[in-house]
C-alpha positions as CSV (number, residue, x, y, z in Angstrom):
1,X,26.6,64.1,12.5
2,X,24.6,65.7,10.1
3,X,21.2,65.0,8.8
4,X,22.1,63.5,5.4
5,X,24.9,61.8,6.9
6,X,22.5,60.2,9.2
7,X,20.1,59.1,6.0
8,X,23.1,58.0,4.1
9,X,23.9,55.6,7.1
10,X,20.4,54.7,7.7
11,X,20.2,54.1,3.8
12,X,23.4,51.8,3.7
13,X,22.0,49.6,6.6
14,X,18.9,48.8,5.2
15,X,20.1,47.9,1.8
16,X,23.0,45.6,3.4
17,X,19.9,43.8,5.2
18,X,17.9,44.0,2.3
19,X,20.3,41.8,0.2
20,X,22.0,39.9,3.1
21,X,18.2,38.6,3.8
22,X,18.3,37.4,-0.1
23,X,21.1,36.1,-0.1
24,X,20.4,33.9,2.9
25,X,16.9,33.0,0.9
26,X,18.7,31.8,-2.0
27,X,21.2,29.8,-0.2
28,X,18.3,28.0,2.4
29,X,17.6,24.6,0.4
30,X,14.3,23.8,-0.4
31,X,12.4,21.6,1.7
32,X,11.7,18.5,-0.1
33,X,8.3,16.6,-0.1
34,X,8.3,14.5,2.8
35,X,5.9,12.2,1.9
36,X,8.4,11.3,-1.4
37,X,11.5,9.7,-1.0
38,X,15.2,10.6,-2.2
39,X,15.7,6.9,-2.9
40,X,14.5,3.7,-2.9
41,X,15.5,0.2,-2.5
42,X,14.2,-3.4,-1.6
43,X,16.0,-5.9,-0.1
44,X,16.0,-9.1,1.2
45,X,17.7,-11.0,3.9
46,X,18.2,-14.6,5.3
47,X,18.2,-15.8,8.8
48,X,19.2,-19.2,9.5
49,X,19.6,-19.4,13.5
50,X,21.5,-22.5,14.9
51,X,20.0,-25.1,16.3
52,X,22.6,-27.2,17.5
53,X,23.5,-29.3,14.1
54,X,23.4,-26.4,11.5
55,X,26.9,-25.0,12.2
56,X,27.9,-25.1,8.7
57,X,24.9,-22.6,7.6
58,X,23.7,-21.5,10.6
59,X,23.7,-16.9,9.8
60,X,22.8,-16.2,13.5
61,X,22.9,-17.6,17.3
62,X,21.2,-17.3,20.4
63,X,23.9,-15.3,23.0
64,X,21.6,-15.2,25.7
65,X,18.4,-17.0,27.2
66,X,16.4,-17.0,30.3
67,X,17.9,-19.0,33.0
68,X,18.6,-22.6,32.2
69,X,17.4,-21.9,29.1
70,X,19.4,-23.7,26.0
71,X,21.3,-21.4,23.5
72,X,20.0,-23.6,20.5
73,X,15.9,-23.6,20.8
74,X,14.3,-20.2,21.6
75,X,12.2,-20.0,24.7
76,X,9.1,-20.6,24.9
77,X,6.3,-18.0,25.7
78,X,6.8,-15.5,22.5
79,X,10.6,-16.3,23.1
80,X,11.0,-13.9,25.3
81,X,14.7,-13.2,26.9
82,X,16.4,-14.4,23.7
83,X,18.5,-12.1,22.5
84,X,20.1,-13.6,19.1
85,X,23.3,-11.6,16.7
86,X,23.3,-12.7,13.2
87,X,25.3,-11.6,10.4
88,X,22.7,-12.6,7.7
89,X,23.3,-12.6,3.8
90,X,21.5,-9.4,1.7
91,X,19.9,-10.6,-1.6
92,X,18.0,-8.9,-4.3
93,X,15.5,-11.6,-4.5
94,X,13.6,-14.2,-2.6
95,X,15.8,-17.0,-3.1
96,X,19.2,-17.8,-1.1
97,X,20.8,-18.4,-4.7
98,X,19.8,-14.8,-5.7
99,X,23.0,-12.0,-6.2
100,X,24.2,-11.2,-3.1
101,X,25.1,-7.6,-2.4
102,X,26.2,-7.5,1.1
103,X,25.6,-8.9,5.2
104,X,22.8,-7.6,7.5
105,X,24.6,-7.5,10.7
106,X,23.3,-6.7,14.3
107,X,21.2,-8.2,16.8
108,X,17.4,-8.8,18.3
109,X,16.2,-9.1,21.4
110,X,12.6,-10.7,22.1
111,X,10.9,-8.4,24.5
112,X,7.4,-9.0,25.5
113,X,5.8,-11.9,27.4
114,X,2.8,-11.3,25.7
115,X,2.9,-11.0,22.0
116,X,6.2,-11.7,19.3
117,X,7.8,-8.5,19.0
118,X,11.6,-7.8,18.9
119,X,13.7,-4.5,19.2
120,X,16.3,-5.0,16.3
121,X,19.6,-3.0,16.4
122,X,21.2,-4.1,12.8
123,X,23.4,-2.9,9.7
124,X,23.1,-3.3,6.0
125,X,26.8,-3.3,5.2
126,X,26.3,-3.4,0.9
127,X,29.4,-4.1,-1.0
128,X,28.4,-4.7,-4.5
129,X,28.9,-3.1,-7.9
130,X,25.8,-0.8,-7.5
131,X,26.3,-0.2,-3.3
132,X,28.9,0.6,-1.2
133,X,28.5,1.6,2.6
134,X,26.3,0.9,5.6
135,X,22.9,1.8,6.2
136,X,21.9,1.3,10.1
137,X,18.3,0.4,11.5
138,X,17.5,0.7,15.1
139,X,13.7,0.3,16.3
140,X,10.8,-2.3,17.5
141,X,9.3,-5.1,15.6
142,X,6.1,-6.0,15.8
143,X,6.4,-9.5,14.1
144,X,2.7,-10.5,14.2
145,X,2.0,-7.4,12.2
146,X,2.4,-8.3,8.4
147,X,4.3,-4.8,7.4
148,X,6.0,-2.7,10.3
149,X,8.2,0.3,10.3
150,X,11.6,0.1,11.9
151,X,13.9,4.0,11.6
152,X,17.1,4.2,9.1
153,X,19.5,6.4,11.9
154,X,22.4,7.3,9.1
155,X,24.7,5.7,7.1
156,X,28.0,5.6,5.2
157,X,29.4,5.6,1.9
158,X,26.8,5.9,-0.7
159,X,24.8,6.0,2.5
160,X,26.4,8.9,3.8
161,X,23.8,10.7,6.6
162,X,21.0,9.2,5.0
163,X,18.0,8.8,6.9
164,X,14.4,7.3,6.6
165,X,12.2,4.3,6.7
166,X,12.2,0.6,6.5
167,X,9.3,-1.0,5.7
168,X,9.9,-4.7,7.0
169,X,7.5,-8.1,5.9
170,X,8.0,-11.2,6.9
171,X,8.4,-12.6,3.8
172,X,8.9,-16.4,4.5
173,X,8.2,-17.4,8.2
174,X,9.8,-19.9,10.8
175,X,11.6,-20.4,13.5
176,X,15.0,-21.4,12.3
177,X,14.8,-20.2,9.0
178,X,12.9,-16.8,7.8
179,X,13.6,-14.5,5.4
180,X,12.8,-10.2,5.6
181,X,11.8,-8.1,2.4
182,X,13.3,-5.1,3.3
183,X,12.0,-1.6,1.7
184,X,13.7,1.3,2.4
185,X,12.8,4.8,1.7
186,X,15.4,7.5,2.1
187,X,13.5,10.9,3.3
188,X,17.2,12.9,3.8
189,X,19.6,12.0,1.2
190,X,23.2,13.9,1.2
């Protein structure tokens, strides 16, 4: 091979990198601001647990207790060894009576002796005119702490792969009925 073919060779080869390396620049999306959100959304919802004569409102239930302990009245000491499913109603407002636009549905399991905390595994499953799909939250809660940060894993639907933050406050207190205000911030939106 020739000089010049050589330098016509070495030529092509750095011009294909040259403009394969901007084209992959071009195509790599820009990192969004992590502190700022895609999207945003506040929720509430409703948990009514049954005590043994609210079946006919009752949203969630004690499955499981310490030993000899009775499904309808948590257990004493910070409740611990209660796990409880619900399938709670999702409002847009304080109030019971406010639109509905979906169930929270999942479970919580008290888990310290020493302090009321719960590790929740739930879903948002929305199915109203402005949301359709799941969103689902997995983490601890620290209930004594008046906000607290539980992770958004993914979703579906409108949902789809989304993933964040939920800021959770105990919004009206009690041990058969409270309610959560639920604000979610989306950091990956698809």
């Amino acid at each position: 091979m020739s000089a010049r073919s050589c330098n016509i060779v070495v030529f092509f080869i750095i011009m294909w990198l040259a403009v394969s390396s901007a084209y992959a620049a071009g195509c790599r999306k820009k990192k969004k601001n992590p502190k700022k959100p895609c999207k945003q959304m506040v929720l509430y919802f409703h948990d009514i647990i049954y005590d043994g004569t609210n079946a006919d409102n009752s949203t969630a239930a004690i499955v499981a207790a310490p030993a000899g302990a009775n499904l309808t009245t948590l257990a004493p000491q910070f409740h611990f060894g209660n796990i409880v499913v619900f399938d709670d109603p999702i409002t847009t407002g304080h109030s019971l009576e406010s639109p509905q636009v979906g169930r929270a549905q999942g479970m919580y399991i008290y888990d310290s002796k020493n302090t009321f905390t719960a590790w929740l595994a739930f879903s948002f499953v929305l199915n109203s005119t402005h949301h359709q799909g799941t969103i689902n939250f997995i983490g601890a809660d620290p209930i004594m702490n008046k906000a607290r940060d539980i992770s958004i894993v993914g979703g579906t639907g409108d949902f789809f792969m989304h993933q964040g933050i939920a800021t959770i406050t105990t919004d009206e207190p009690g041990d058969i009925y409270f309610r959560l205000r639920v604000h979610i911030k989306f950091y990956e939106c698809w």
